[in-house]
C-alpha positions as CSV (number, residue, x, y, z in Angstrom):
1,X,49.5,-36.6,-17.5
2,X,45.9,-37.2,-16.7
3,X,43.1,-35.5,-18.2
4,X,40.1,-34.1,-16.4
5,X,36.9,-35.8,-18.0
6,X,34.8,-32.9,-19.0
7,X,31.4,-32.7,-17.2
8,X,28.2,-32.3,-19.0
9,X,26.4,-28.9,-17.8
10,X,22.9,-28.9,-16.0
11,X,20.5,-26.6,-16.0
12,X,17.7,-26.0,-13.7
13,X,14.5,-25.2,-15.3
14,X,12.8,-23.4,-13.2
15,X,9.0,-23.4,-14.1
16,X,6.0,-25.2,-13.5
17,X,5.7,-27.8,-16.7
18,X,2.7,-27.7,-19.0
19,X,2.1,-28.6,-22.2
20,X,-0.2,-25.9,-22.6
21,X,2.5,-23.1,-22.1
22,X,4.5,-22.9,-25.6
23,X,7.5,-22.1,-24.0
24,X,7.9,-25.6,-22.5
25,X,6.9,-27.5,-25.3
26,X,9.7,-26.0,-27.3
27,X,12.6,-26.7,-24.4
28,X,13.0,-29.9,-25.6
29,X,13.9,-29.7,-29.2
30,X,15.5,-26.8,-28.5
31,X,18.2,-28.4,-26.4
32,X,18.6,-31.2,-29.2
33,X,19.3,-28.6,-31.8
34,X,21.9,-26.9,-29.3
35,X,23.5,-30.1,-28.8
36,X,23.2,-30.8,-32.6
37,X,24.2,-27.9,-34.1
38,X,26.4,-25.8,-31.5
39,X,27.6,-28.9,-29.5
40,X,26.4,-27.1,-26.8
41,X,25.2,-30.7,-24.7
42,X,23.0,-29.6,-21.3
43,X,21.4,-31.9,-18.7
44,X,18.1,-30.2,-18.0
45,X,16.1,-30.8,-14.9
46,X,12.6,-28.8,-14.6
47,X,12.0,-28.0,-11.3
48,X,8.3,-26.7,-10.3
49,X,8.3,-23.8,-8.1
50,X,6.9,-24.9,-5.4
51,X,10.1,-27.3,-5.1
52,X,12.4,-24.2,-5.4
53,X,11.1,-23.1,-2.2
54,X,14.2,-25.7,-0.9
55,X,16.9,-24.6,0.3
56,X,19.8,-24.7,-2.2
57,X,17.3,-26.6,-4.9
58,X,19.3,-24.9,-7.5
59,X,22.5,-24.9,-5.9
60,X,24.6,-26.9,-8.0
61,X,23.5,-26.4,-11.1
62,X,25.6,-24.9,-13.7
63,X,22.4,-22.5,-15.2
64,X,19.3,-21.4,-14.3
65,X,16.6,-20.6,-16.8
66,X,13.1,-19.2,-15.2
67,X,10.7,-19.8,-17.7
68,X,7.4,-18.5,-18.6
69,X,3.8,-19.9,-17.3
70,X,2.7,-17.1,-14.7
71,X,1.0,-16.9,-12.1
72,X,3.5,-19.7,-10.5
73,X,2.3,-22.1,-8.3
74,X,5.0,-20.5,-6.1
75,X,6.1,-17.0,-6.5
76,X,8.4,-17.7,-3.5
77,X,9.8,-20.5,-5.0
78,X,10.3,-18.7,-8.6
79,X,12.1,-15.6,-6.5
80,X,14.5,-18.4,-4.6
81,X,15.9,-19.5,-7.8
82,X,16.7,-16.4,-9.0
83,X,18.4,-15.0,-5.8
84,X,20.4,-18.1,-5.6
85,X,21.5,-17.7,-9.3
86,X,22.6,-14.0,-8.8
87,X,24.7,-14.3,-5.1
88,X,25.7,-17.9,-6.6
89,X,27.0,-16.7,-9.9
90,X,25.1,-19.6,-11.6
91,X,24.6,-18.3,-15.6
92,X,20.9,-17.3,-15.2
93,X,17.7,-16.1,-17.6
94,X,14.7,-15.7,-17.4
95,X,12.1,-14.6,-20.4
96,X,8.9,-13.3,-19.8
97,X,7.5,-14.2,-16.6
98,X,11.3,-14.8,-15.3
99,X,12.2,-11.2,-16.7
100,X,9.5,-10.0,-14.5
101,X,10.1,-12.4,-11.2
102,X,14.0,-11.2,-11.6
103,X,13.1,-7.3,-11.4
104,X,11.0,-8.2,-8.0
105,X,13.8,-10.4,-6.9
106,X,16.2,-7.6,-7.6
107,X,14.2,-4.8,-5.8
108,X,13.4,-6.9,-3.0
109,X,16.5,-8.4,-2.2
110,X,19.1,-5.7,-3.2
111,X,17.3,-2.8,-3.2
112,X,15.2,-3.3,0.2
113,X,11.7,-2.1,-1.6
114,X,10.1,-5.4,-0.4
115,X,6.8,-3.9,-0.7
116,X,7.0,-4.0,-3.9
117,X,4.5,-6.3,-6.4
118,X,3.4,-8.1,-9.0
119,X,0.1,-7.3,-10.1
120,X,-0.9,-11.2,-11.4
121,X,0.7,-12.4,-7.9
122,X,-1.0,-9.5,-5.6
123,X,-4.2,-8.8,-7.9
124,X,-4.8,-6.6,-4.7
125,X,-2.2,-4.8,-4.3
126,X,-1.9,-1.3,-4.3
127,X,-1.4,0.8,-7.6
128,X,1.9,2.2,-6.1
129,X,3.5,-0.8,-4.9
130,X,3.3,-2.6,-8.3
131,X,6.7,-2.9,-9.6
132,X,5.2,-5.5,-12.7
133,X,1.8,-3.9,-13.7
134,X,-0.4,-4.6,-16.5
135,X,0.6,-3.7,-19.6
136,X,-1.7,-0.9,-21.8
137,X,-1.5,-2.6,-24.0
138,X,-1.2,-6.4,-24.3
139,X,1.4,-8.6,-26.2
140,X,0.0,-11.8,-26.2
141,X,1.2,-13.2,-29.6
142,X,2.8,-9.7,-30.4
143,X,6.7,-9.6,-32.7
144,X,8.2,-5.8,-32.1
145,X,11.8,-4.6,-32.5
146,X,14.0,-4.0,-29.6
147,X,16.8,-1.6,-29.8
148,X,19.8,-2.9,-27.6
149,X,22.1,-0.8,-26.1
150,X,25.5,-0.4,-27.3
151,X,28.8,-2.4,-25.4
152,X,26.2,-4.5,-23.6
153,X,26.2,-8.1,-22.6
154,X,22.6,-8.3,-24.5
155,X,24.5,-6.7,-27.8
156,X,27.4,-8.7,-27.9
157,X,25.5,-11.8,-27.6
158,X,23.0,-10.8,-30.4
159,X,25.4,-9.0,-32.3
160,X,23.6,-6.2,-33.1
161,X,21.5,-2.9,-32.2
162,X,18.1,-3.8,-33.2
163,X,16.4,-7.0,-32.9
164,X,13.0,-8.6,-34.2
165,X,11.3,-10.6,-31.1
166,X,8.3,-12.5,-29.6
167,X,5.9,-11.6,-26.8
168,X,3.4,-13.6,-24.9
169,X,2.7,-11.5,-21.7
170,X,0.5,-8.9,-20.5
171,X,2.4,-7.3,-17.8
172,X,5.6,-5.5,-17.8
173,X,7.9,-3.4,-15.4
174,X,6.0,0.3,-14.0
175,X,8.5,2.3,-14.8
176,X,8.4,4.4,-11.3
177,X,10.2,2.4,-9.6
178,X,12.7,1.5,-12.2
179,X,15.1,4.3,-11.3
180,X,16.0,2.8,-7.6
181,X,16.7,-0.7,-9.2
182,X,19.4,1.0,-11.3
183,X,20.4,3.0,-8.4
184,X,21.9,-0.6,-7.2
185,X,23.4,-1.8,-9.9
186,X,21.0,-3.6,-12.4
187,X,21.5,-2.1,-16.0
188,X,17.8,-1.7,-18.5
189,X,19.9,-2.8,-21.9
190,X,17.1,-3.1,-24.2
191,X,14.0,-0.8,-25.1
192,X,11.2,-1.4,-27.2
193,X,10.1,2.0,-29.8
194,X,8.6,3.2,-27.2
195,X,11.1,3.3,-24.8
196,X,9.6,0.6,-22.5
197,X,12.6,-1.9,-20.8
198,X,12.9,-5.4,-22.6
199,X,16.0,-6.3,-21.8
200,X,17.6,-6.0,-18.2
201,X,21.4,-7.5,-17.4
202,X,23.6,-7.5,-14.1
203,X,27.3,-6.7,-14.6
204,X,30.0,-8.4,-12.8
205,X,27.9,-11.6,-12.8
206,X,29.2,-14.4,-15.1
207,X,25.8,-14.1,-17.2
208,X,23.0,-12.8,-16.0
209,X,19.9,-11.8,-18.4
210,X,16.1,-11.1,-18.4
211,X,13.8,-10.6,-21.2
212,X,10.4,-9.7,-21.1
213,X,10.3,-11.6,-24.6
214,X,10.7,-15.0,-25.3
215,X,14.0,-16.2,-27.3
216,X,12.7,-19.9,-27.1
217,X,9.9,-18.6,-29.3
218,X,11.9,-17.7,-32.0
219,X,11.7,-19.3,-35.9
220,X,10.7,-23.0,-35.7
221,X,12.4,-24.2,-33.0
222,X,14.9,-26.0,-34.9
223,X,17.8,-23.3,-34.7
224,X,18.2,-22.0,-31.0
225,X,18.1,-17.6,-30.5
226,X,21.4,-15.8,-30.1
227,X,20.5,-15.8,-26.2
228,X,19.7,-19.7,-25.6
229,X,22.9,-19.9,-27.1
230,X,25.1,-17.6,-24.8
231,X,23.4,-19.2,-22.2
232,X,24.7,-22.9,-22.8
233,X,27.5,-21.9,-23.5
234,X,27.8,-19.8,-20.1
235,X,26.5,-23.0,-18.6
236,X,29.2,-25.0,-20.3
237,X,31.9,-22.9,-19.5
238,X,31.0,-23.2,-15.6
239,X,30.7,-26.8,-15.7
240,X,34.4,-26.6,-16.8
């Protein structure tokens, strides 16, 4: 009987590189330790945003991570990726600037508000069009705990109710217009004390999850978060 050589997953990293953004820098170890430690091995390609704007530039790929480092040299490019990750069923996520780019994605695309803004992206926009606003308060180089809703994707990958986790943003989802983006099918899985969404997932996808946190950022860099994890293996198990 012949055996099927096993393929090595690749992921798409959808971002525009810089070794200013913290994020990127920690990519790299972070896939050694995944392949070290989980044996978890990915192929990783970054692909800048304005080269998303291609027609099936993800397609292909076994993942699709949208990374952080907004405004994007192409917000066109960063809501491209994601759209062909959620019809596709490609594993996706996307932390912080990807959590937001997948709500405007979503509302845009599925929900026909295509109106609807991003506040860094449209600084001129108007107030009630802006689906990612600025936040009241900022969490540039903020830690807060996220409670995680129970029988949820994002629970049973971290394993718990409550988390511990890392910001570097200063805009966020309005809640106004977060009602009509459930309305279609996207379910808010994580909340911060005050009740503001962290955390946003899309049943019936293979893996599909957004935080407005940052899960690269987490401990040294040396062992990968709960959620880098479920999404190499997600990866993995496609490339299967």
């Amino acid at each position: 009987m012949t055996k099927t050589k096993s393929r090595t997953a690749r992921v798409a990293l959808v971002g525009d590189r810089s070794p200013h953004v913290m994020s990127h820098v920690r990519v790299p170890a972070l896939l050694d330790a995944l392949a070290e430690r989980d044996g978890l091995v990915l192929d990783a390609y970054w692909v800048p945003t304005e080269d998303a704007t291609a027609p099936g530039a993800v397609k292909g790929f076994d993942a699709v991570w949208v990374l952080p480092g907004s405004p994007y040299a192409s917000e066109a490019g960063a809501l491209a990726a994601i759209r062909t990750a959620r019809e596709d069923g490609i594993p996706f996520l996307g932390t912080c600037a990807g959590f937001q780019h997948a709500l405007l994605e979503f509302a845009r695309h599925v929900c026909g508000l295509t109106r609807l803004a991003h506040a860094e992206n449209d600084p001129g926009a108007d107030a009630d069009d802006l689906l990612i606003a600025p936040l009241a308060c900022s969490l540039v180089g903020h830690e807060g705990a996220v409670r995680v809703t129970p029988g949820s994707l994002a629970e049973s990958v971290l394993g718990a109710e409550r988390t511990t986790e890392r910001y570097h943003c200063a805009y966020g989802p309005d809640g106004r217009h977060l009602e009509a983006l459930r309305a279609h099918g996207l379910r808010f899985t994580g909340e911060d004390e005050d009740g503001q969404v962290r955390i946003a997932e899309l049943p019936g996808h293979p893996f599909f999850m957004a935080t407005l946190f940052q899960p690269e950022l987490a401990g040294d860099g040396t062992r990968p978060h709960a959620i880098v994890r479920a999404l190499a293996r997600a990866a993995t198990e496609k490339a299967r």
